[in-house]
DOVEXMAR-509680 format. One record per residue (C-alpha): x, y, z; residue in one letter; residue number from 1. Coordinates in Angstrom, 2 decimals, padded with zeros to 5 digits, always signed. Example, Ala and Ser with C-alpha at 12.3 -4.5 7.8 and 13.67 -1.06 7.14 Angstrom:
((+012.30; -004.50; +007.80); "a"; 1)
((+013.67; -001.06; +007.14); "s"; 2)
This chain:
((+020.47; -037.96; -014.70); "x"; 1)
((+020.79; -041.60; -016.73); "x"; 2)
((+024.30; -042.07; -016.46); "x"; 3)
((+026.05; -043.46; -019.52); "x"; 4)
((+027.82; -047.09; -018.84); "x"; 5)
((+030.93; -048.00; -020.97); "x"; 6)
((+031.16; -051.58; -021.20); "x"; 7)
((+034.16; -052.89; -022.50); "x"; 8)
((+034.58; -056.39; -022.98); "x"; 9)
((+034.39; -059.56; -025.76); "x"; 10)
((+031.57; -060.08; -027.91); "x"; 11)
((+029.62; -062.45; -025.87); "x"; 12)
((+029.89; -060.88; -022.08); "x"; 13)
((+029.16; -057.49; -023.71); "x"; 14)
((+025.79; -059.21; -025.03); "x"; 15)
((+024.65; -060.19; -021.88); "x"; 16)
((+025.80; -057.23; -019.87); "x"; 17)
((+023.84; -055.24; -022.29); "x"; 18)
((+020.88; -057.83; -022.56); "x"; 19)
((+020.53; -057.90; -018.25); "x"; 20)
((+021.16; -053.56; -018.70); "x"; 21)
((+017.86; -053.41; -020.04); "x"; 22)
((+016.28; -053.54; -016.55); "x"; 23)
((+018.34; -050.40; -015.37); "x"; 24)
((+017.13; -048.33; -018.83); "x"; 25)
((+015.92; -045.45; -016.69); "x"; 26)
((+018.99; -044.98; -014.77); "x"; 27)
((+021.77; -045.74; -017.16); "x"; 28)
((+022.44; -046.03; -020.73); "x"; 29)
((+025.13; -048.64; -021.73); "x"; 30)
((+027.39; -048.31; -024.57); "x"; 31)
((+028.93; -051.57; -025.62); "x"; 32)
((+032.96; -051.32; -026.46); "x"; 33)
((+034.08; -054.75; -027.61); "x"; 34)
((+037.07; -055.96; -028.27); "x"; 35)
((+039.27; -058.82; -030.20); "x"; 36)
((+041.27; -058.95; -027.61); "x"; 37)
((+042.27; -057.97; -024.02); "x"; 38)
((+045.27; -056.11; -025.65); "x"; 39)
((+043.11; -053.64; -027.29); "x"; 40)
((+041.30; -052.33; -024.02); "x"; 41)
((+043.42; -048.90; -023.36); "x"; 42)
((+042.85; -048.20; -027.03); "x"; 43)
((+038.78; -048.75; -026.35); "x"; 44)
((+039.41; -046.25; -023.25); "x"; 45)
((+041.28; -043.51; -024.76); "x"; 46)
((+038.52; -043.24; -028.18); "x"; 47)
((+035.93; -042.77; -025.29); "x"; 48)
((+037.93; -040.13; -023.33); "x"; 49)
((+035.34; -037.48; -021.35); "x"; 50)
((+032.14; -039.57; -022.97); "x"; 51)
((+031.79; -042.25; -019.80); "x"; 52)
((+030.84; -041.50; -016.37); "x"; 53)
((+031.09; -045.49; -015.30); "x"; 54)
((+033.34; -047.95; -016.01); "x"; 55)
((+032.10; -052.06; -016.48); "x"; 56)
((+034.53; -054.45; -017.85); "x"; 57)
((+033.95; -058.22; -018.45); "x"; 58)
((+036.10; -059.66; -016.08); "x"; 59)
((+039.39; -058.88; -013.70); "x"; 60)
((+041.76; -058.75; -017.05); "x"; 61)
((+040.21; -055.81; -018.58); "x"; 62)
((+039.53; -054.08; -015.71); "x"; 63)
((+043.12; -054.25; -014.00); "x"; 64)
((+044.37; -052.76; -017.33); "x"; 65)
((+042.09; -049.85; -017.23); "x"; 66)
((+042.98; -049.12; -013.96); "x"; 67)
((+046.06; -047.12; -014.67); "x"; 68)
((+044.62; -045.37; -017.28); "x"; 69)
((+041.17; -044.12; -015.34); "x"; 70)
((+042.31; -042.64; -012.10); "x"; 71)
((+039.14; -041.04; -011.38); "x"; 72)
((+036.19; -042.31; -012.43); "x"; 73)
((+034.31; -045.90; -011.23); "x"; 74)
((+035.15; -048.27; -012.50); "x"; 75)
((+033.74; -052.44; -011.85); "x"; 76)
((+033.66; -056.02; -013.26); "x"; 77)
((+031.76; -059.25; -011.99); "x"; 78)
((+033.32; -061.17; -009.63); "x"; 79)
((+034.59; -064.76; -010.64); "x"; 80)
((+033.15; -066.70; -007.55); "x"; 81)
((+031.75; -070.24; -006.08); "x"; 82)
((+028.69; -069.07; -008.69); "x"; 83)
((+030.34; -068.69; -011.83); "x"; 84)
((+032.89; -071.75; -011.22); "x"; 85)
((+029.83; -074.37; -010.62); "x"; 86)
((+028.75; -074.53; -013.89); "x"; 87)
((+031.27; -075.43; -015.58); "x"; 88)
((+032.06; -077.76; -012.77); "x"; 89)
((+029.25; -079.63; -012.99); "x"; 90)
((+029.90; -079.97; -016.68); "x"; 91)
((+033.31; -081.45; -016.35); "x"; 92)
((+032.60; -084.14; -013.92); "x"; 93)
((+028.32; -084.98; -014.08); "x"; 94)
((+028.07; -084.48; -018.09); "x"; 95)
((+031.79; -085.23; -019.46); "x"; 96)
((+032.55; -087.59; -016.42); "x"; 97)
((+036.14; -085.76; -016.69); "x"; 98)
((+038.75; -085.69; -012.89); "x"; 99)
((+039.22; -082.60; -011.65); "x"; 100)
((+043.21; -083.59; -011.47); "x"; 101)
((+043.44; -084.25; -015.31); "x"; 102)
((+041.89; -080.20; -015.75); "x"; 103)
((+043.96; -077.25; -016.16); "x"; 104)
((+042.43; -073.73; -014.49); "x"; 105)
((+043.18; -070.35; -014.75); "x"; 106)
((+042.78; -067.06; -013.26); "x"; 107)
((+040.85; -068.20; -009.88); "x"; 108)
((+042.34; -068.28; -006.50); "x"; 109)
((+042.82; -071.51; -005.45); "x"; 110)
((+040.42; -071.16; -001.97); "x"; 111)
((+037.72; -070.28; -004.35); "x"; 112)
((+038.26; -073.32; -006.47); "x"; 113)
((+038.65; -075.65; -003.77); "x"; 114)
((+035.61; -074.35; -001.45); "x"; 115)
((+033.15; -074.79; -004.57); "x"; 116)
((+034.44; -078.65; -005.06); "x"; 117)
((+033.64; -078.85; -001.60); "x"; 118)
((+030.50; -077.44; -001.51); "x"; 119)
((+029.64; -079.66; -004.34); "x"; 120)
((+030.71; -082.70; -002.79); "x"; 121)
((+033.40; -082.82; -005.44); "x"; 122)
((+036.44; -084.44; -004.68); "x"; 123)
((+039.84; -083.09; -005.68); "x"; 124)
((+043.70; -083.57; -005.41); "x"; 125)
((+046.50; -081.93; -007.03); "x"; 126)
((+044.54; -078.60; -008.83); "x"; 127)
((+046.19; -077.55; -012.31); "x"; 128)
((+045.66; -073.82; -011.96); "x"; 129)
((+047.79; -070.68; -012.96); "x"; 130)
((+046.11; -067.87; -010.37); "x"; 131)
((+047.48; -064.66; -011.15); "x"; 132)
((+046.76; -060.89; -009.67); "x"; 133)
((+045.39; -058.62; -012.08); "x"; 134)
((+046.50; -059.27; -016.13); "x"; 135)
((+048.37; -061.93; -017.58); "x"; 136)
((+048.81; -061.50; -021.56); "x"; 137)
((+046.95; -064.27; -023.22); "x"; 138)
((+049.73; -065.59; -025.00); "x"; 139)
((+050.72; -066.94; -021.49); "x"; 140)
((+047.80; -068.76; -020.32); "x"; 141)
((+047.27; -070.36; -023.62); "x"; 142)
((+050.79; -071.28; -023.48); "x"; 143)
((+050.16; -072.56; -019.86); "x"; 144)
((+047.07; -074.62; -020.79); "x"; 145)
((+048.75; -075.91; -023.97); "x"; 146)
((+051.69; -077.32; -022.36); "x"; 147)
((+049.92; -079.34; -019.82); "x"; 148)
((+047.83; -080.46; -022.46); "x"; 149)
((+050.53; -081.69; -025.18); "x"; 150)
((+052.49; -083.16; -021.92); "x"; 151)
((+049.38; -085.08; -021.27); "x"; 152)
((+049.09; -084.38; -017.88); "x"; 153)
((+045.20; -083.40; -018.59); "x"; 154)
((+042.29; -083.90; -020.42); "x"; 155)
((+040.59; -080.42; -021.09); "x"; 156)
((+040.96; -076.97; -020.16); "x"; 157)
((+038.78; -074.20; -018.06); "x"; 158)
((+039.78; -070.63; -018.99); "x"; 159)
((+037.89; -067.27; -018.06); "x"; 160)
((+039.87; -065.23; -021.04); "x"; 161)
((+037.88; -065.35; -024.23); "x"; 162)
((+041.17; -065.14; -026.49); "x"; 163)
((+042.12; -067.76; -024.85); "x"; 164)
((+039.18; -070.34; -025.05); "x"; 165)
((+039.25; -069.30; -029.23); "x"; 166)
((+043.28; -069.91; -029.43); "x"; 167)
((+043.15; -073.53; -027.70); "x"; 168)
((+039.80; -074.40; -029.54); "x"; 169)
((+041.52; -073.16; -032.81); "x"; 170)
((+044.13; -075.67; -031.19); "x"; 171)
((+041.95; -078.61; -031.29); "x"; 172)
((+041.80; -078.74; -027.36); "x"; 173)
((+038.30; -079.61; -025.51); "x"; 174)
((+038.33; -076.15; -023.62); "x"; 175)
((+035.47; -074.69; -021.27); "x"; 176)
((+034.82; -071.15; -020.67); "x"; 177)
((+033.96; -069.79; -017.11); "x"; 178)
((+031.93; -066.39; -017.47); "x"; 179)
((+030.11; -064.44; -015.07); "x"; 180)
((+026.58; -065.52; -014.31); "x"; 181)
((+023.55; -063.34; -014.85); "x"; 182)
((+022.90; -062.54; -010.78); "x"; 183)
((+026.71; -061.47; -010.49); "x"; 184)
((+026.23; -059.26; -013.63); "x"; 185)
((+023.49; -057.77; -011.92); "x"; 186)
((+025.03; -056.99; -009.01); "x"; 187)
((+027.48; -055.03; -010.72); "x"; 188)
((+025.12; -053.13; -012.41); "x"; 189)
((+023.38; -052.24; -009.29); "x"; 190)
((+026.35; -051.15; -007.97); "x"; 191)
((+026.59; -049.11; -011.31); "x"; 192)
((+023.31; -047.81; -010.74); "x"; 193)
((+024.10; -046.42; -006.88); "x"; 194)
((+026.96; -045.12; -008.59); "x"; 195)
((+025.43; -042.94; -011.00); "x"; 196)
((+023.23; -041.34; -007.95); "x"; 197)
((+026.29; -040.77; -006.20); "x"; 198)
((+027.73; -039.08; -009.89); "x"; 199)
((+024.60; -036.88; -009.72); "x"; 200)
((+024.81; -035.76; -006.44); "x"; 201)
((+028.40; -034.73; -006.85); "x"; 202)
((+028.18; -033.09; -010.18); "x"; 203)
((+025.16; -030.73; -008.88); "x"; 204)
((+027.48; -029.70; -005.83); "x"; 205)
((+028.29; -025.79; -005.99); "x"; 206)
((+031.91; -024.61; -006.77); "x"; 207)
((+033.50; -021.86; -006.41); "x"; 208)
((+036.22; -020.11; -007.97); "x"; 209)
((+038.00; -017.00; -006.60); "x"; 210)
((+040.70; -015.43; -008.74); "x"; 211)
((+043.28; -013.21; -007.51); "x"; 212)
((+046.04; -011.29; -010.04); "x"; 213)
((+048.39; -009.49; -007.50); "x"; 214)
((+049.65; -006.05; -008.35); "x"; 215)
((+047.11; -004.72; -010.70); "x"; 216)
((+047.06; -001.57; -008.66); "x"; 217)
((+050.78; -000.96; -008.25); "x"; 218)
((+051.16; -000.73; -012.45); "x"; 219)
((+050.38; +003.02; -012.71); "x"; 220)
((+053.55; +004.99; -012.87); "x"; 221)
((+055.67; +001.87; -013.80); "x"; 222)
((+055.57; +002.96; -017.70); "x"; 223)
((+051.52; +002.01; -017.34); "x"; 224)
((+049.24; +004.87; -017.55); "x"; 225)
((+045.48; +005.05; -015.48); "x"; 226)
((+044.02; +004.23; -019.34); "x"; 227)
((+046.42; +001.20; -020.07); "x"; 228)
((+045.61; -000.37; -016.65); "x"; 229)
((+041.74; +000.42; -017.19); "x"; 230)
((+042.22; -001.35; -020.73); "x"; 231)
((+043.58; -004.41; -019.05); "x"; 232)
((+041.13; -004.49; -016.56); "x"; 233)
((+038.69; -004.54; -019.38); "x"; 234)
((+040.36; -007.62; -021.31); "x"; 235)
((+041.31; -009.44; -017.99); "x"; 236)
((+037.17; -009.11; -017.24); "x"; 237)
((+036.31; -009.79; -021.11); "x"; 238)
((+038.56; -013.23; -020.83); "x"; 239)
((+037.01; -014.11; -017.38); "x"; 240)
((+033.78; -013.93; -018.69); "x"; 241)
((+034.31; -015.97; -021.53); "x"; 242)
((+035.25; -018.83; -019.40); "x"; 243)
((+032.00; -018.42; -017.17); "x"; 244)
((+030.08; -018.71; -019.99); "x"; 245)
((+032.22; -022.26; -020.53); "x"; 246)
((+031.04; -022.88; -017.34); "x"; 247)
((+027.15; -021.87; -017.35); "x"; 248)
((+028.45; -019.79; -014.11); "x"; 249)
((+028.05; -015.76; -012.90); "x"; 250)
((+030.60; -013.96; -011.48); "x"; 251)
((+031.31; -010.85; -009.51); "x"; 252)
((+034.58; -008.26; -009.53); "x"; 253)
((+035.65; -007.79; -006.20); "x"; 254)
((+038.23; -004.87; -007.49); "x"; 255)
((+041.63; -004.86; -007.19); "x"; 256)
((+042.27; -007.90; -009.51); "x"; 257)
((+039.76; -010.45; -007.55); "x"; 258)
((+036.94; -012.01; -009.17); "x"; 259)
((+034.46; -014.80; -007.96); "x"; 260)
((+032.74; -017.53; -009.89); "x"; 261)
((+029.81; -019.45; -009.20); "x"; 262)
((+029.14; -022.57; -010.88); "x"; 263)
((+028.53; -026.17; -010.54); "x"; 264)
((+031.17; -029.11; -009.83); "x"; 265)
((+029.28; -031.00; -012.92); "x"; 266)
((+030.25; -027.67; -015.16); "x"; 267)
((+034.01; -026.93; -013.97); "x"; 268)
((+035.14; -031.38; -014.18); "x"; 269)
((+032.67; -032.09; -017.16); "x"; 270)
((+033.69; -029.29; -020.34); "x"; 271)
((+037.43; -029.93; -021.52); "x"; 272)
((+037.38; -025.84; -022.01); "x"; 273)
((+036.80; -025.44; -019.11); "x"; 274)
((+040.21; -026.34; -017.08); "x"; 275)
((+041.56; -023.90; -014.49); "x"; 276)
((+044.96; -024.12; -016.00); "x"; 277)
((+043.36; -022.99; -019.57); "x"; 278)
((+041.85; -019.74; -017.37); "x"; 279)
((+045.31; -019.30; -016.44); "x"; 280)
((+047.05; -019.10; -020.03); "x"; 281)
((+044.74; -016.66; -020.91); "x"; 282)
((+045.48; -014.35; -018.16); "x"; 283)
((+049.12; -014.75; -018.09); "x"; 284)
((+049.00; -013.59; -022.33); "x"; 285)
((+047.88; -010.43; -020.86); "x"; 286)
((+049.96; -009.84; -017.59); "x"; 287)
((+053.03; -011.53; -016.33); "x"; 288)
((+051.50; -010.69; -012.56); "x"; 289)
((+051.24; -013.36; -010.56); "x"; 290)
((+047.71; -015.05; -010.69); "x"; 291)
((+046.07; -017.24; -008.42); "x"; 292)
((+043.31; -019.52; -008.28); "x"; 293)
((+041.44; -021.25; -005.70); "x"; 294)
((+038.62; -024.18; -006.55); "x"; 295)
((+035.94; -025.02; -003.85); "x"; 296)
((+033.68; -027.68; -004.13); "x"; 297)
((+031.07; -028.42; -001.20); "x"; 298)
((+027.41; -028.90; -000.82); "x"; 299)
((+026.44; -025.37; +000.42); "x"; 300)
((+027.44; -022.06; -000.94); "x"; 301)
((+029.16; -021.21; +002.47); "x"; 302)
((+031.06; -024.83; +002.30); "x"; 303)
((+031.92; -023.81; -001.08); "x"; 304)
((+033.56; -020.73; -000.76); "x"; 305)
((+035.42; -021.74; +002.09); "x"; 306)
((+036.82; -024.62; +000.10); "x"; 307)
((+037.98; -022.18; -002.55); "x"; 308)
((+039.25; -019.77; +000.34); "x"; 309)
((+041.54; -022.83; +001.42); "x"; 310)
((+042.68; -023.65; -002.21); "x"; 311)
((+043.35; -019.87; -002.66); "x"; 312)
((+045.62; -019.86; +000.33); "x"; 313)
((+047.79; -022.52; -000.92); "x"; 314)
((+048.00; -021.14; -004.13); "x"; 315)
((+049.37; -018.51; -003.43); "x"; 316)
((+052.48; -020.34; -001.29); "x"; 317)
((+053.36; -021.95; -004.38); "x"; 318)
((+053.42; -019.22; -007.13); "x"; 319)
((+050.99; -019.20; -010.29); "x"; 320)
((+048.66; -021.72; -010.00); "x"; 321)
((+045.22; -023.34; -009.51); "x"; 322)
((+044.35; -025.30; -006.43); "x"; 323)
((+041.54; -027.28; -005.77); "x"; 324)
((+039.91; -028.46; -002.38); "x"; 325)
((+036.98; -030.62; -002.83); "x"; 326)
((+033.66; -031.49; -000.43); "x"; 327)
((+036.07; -033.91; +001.64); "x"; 328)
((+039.02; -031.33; +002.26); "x"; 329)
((+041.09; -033.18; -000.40); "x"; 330)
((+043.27; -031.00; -001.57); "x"; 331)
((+044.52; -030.77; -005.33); "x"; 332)
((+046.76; -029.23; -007.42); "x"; 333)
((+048.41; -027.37; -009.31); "x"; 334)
((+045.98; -028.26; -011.64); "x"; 335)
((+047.67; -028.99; -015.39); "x"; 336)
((+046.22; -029.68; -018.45); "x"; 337)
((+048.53; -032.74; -020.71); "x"; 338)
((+048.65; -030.18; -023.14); "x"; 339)
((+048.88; -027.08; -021.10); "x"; 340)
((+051.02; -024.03; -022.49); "x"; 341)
((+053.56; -023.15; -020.09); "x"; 342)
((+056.51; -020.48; -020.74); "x"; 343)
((+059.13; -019.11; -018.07); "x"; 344)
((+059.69; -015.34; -016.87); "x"; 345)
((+063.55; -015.80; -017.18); "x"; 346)
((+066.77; -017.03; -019.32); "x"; 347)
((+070.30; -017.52; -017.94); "x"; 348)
((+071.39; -017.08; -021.94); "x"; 349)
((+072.81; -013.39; -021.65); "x"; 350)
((+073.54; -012.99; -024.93); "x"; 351)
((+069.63; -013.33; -026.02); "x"; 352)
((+068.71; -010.67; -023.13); "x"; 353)
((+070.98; -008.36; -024.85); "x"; 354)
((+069.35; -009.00; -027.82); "x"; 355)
((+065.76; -009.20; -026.99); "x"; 356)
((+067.16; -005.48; -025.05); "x"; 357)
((+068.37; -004.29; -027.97); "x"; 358)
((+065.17; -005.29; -029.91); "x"; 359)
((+063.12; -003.89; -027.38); "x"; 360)
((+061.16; -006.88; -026.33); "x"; 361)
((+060.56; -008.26; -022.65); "x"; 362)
((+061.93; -011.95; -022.17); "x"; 363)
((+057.87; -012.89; -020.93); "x"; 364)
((+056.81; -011.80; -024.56); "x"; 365)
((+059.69; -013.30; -026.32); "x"; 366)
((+058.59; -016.96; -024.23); "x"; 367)
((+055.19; -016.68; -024.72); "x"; 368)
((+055.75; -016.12; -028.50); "x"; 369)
((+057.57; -019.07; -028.35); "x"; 370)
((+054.93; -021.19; -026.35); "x"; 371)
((+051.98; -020.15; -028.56); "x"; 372)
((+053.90; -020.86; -031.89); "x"; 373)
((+054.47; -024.43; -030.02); "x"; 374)
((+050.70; -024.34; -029.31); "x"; 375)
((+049.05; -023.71; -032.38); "x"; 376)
((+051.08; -026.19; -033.99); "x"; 377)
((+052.40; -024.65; -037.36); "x"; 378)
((+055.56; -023.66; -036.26); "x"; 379)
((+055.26; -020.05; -037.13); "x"; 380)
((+053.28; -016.93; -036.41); "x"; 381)
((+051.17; -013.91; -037.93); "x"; 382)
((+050.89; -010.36; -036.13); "x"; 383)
((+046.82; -010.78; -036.42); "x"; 384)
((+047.45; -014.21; -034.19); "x"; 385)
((+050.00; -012.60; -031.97); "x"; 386)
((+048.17; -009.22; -031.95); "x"; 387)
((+044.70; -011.70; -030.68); "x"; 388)
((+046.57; -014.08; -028.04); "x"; 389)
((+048.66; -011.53; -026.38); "x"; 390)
((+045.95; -008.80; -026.12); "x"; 391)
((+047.53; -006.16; -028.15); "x"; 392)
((+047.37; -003.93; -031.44); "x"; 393)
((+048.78; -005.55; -034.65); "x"; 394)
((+050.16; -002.48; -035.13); "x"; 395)
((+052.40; -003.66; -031.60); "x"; 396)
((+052.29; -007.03; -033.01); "x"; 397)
((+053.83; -006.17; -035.79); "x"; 398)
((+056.48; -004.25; -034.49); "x"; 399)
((+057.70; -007.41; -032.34); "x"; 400)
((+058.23; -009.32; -034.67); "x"; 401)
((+059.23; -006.94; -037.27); "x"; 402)
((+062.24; -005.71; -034.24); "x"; 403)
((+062.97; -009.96; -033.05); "x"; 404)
((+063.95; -010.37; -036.88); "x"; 405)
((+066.41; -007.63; -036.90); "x"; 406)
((+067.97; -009.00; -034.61); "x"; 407)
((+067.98; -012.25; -035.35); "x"; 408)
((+065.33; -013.46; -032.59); "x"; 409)
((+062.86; -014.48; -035.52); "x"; 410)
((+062.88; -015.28; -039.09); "x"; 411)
((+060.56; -014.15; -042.07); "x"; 412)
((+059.81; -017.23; -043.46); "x"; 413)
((+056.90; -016.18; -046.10); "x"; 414)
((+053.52; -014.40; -046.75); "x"; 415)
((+050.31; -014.83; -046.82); "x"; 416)
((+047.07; -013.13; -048.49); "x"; 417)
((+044.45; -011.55; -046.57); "x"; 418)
((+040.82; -012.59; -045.85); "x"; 419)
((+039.70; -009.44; -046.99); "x"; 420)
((+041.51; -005.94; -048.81); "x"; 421)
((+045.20; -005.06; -047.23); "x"; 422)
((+048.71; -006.32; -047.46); "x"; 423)
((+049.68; -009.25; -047.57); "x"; 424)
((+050.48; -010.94; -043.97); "x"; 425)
((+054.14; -011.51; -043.06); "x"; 426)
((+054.78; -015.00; -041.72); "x"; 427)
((+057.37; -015.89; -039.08); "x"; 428)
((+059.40; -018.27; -036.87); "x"; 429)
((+060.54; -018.32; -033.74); "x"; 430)
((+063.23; -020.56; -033.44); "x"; 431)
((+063.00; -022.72; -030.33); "x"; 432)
((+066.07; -022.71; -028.01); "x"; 433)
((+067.34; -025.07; -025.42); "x"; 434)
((+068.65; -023.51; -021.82); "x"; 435)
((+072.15; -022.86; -022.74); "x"; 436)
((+070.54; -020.46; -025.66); "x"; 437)
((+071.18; -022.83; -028.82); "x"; 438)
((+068.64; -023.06; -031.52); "x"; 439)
((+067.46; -026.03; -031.77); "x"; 440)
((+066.25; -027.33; -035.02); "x"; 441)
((+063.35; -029.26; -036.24); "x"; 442)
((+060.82; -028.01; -033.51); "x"; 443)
């Protein structure tokens, strides 16, 4: 597996990262991401979402502001040490014959700073130097280096923040940028390397998924017949195995409503389609019975499955879910997708239950309407799209929502033609309402 290397950083580091990345071509690929400035990096990170397995950055700027946004994945940067510092250094006192006292700094802790003047027999007093954890907007060093500057208390500046060297050169200030050298950049990138084996390893662990929809076999007799449970059986299997194929897995139906998946960890955390909590909208537009869903990762089959066994169990304390425990016993969950679709099996508004009653439509088929509509993002329906999301016959789709504007619970908003010979299609809107029951408008 060459692992692919997002490097995000300004012009010039991203050169040389790239430029030293050459010697680690059969192990990773690395895509440069440069930026103006430091401002711009969650922007870089979210246009690259799901492409990256490692994170570089340039320096300790970038990468603290990355580090809310990727939770998960590695993530490094060079380290600003003794190393990097002693160039410049020796530039400010041996070639430009400059004090140490009459130079601002930034970013560094002071021990570093003053061990490397030591080490270099350099002598120093009072140290200009704003050290800071993590990110400090640019505006604020440059203001910091600028001051001391126009006060005349020194000479030149040292900054490690490229925005910040261009503003105070644009300034007319004698500036010096500290950068990483080329051994620390290599050390990073072996550390990039061992963590791209480590990425392999985990992605080609086994997982397991065990499903489990509870009270398939108590629906005959309560207004199910032995065909219309056999039909659902047949679409609950049809949508499982549409995800396995997501996930290049097999499966096996245990009966009663349990199924087990075999796949790879790589499979299940690498496809976008293939989210546990997606598995579970599917199912729950074709039963409201409770469904659970247990995720096992581990290096055997045997650790695998009893990973999933674990997740399983604690699913089902906590209602519809997925859970996932991974090769370390973490446990996980309930999984959600940002954009999940998610819909409630009750209302406190009794005057819509009398309607939806009177209309002949359960409240879980009036909500998932609602959360589909939502979904797909028009802000309306067809009885082909209801008919294909819910599992049903048009015919039944069309009766909903023919029966929900009767009374009021939807509204014929327009027409459309057909792909093919037939009627035109009715269009419709369900209006979205709050707790209390009130429709809410623009939504």
């Amino acid at each position: 597996m060459i692992a692919r290397v997002g490097a995000v950083g300004p012009k010039d580091s991203i050169e040389l990262i790239t430029e030293i990345g050459k010697e680690f071509q059969e192990d990773m690929t690395i895509i440069p991401m440069i930026y103006q400035k430091i401002e711009d990096t969650p922007n870089i990170i979210q246009q690259a979402d799901g492409q990256i397995d490692i994170w570089v950055f340039s320096g300790q700027a970038p990468y603290a502001i990355a580090r809310d946004l990727l939770h998960k994945q590695k993530m490094l940067y060079p380290q600003l040490n003794g190393s990097s510092l002693t160039k410049v250094l020796l530039e400010l006192v041996y070639r430009d014959r400059l004090r140490l006292d009459r130079v601002s700094f930034d970013t560094f802790l002071p021990n570093h700073l003053q061990e490397t003047c030591t080490e270099l027999g350099l002598p120093f007093g009072q140290i200009h130097l704003l050290s800071y954890p993590g990110y400090k907007p640019s505006q604020e060093l440059a203001a910091f280096h600028t001051a001391l500057f126009r006060e005349g208390k020194v000479d030149a500046c040292a900054t490690c923040i490229s925005s910040v060297y261009e503003a105070l050169k644009a300034e007319g200030i004698p500036v010096y940028r500290i950068t990483p050298n080329r051994m620390t950049i290599r050390s990073m990138l072996n550390l990039a390397r061992t963590a791209g084996e480590t990425l392999h390893f985990k992605k080609s662990q086994i997982a397991v998924m065990l499903i489990e929809i509870n009270g398939l076999e108590t629906l005959i007799g309560e207004n199910k017949s032995a065909y219309d449970v056999s039909r659902l059986h047949l679409r609950l299997q049809d949508t499982i195995l549409d995800y396995v194929e997501e996930v290049s897995g097999s499966f096996i139906s245990l009966g009663n409503g349990k199924y087990l998946i075999f796949s790879t960890r790589g499979a299940f955390e690498g496809n976008p389609n293939a989210h546990a909590s997606m598995l579970l909208e599917r199912i729950a537009f074709l039963t409201d019975l409770q469904t659970n869903i247990g995720i096992g990762y581990g290096v055997t089959a045997l650790a695998a499955e009893r990973n999933a066994q674990l997740a399983l169990l604690h699913s089902q304390k906590t209602g519809s879910c997925a859970i996932l425990v991974d090769d370390e016993g973490r446990i996980e969950g309930p999984l959600q997708q940002p954009d999940s679709i998610s819909f409630t099996y009750r209302t406190d508004d009794m005057e819509m239950c009398g309607l939806l009653k009177k209309a002949g439509v359960a409240i879980t088929t009036y909500e998932k309407l609602q959360a589909v509509q939502k979904h797909l993002g028009k802000n309306s329906l067809s009885a082909p799209e209801v008919a294909e999301l819910l599992g049903m016959t048009r015919r039944n789709a069309r009766r909903i929502l023919t029966d929900l504007a009767a009374h009021g619970l939807a509204e014929l908003i327009g027409e459309e033609a057909p792909t093919n010979r037939g009627r035109p299609r009715k269009i419709y809107r369900i209006p979205h309402r709050n707790r209390q029951g009130h429709e809410q408008s623009g939504q």
